[in-house]
SEPAKE-366488 format. One record per residue: residue in three letters; x negated, z negated, y of N, C-alpha, C in turn. Coordinates in steps of 0.05 Angstrom, whole numbers, padded with zeros to 5 digits, always signed. Each point is the difference from the previous one (the first is absolute). Layout:
ALAXZYXZYXZY;...
***
This chain:
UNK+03043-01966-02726-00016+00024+00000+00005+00016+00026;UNK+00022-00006+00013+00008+00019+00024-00011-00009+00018;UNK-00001-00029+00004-00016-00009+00020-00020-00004+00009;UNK-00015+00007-00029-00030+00011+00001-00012+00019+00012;UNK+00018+00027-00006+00002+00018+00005+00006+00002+00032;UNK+00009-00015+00011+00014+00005+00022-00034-00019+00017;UNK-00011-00012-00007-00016-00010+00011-00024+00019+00001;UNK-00013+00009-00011-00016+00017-00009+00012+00018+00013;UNK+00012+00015+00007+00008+00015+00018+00001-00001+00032;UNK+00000-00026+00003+00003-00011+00030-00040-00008+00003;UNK-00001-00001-00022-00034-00008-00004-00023+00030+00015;UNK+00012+00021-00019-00005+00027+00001+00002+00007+00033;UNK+00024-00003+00005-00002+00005+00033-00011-00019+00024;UNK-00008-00010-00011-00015-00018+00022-00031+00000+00004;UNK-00013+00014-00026-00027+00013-00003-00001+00009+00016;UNK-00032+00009+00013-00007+00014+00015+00000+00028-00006;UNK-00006+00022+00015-00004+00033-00013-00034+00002-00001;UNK-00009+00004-00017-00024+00010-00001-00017+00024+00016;UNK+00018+00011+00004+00000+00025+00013+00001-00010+00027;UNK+00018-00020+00012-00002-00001+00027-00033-00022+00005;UNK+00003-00017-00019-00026-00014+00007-00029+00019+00003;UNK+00008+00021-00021-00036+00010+00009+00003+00016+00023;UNK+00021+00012+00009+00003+00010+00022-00007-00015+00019;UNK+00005-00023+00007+00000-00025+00025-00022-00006-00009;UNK-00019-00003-00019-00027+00002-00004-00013+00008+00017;UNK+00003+00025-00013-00019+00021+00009+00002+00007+00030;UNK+00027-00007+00012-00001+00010+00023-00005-00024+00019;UNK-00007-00016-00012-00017-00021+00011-00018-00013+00002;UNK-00016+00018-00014-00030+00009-00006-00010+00014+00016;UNK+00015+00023+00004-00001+00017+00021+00000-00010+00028;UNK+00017-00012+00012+00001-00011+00019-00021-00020+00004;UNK-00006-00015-00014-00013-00027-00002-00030+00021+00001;UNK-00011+00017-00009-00025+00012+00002-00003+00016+00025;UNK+00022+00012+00007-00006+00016+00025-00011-00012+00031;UNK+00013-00028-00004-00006-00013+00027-00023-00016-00003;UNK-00018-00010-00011-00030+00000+00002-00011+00034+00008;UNK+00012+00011-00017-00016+00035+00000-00004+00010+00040;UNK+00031-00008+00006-00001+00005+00026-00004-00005+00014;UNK-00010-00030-00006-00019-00020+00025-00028+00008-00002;UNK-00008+00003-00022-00033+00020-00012+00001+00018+00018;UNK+00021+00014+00010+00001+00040-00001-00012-00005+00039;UNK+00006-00024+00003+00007+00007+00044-00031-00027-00010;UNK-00011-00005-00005-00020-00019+00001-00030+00013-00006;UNK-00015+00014+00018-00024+00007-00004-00021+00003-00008;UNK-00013-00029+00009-00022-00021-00014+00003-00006-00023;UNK-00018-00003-00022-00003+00000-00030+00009-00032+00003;UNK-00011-00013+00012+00001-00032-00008+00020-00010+00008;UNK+00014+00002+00027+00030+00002+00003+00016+00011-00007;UNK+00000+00018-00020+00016+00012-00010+00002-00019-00032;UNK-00015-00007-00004-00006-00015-00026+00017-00022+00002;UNK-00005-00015+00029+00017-00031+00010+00022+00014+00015;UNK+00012+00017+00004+00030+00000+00005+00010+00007-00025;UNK-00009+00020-00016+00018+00006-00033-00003-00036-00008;UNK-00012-00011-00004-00008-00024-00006+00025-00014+00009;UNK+00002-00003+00027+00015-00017+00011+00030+00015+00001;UNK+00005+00010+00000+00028+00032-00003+00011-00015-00034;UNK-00013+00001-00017-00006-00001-00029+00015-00030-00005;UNK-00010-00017+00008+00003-00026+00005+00018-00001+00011;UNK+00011-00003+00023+00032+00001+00005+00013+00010-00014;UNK+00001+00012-00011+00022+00025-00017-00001-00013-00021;UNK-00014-00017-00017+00004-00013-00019+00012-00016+00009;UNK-00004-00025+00014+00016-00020+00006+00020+00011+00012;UNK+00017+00025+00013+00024-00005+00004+00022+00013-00027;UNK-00024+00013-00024+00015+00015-00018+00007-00028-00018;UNK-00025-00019+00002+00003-00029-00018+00028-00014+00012;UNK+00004-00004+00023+00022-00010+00013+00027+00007-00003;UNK+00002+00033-00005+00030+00002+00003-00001+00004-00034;UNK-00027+00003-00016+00013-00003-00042+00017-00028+00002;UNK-00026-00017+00014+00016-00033+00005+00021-00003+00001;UNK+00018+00018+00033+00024-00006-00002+00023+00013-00020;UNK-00015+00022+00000+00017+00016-00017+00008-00014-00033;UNK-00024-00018-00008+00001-00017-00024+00004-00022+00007;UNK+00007-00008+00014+00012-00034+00014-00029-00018-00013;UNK-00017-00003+00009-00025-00013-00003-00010-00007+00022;UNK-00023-00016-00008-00014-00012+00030-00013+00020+00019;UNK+00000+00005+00014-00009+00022+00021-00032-00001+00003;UNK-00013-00024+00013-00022+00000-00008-00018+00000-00020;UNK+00007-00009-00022-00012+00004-00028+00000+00033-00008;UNK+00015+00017+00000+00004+00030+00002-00017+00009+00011;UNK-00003-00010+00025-00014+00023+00022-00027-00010-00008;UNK-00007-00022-00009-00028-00010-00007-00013+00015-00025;UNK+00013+00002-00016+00007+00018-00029-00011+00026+00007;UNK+00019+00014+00011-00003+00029+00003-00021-00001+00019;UNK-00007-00021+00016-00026+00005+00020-00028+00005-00017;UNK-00005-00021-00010-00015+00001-00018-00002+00017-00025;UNK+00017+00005-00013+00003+00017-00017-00006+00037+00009;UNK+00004+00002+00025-00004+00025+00021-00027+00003+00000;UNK-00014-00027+00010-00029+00006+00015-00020-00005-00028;UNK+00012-00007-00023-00014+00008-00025+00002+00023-00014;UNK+00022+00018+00003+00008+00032+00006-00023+00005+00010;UNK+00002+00002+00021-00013+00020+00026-00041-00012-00010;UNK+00006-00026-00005-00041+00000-00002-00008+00019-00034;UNK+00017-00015-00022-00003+00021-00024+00001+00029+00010;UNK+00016+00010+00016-00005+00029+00003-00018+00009+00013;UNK-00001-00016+00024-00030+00007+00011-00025-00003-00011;UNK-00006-00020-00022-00022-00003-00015-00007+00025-00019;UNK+00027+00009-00009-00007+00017-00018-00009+00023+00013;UNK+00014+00011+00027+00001+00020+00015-00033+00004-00002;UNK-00013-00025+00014-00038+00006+00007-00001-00003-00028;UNK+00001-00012-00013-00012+00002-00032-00006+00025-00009;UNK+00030+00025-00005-00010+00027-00001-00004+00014+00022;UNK-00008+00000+00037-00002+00013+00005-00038-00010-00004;UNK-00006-00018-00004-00027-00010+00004-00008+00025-00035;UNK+00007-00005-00018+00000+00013-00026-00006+00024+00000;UNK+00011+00013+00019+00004+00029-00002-00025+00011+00014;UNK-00015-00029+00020-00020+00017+00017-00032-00001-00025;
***
């Protein structure tokens, strides 16, 4: 019974904090959103501005896919392919919806 006890205990501390994960979340959400924002902000032209967030967007997934990879000891390319894709089906669902209601509203 003690050594149950004693495991479960060693179990308990080796959890993560909840509290620190949504923090490192969130503040990497933050980060991760701002730098498309600020390649948008110095980019003029509507349509280049469309293909650098685009292309800004895209790197940033594949290097956020790369270090979950290492950080989770996994294949590096399969990751970054993952979150690539999984990103640029983000970004088209939101933009579909975006014209969907701004088209709606006119």
């Amino acid at each position: 019974m003690r050594e149950d006890n004693r495991e479960e205990s060693e179990n308990v501390e080796l959890m993560p904090n909840p509290f620190q994960a949504a923090m490192v979340s969130a503040l990497t959400f933050v980060v991760g959103a701002m730098i498309p924002v600020v390649a948008a902000a110095v980019t003029r032209e509507y349509k280049v501005r469309l293909g650098v967030v685009v292309a800004v967007s895209s790197l940033e997934f594949m290097v956020f896919g790369g270090v979950g990879a290492l950080l989770g000891r996994t294949p590096v390319g399969w990751c970054c392919a993952r979150v690539l894709v999984g990103g640029w089906m983000a970004m088209a669902i939101t933009s579909g919806l975006t014209i969907l209601l701004i088209d709606s509203s006119h």
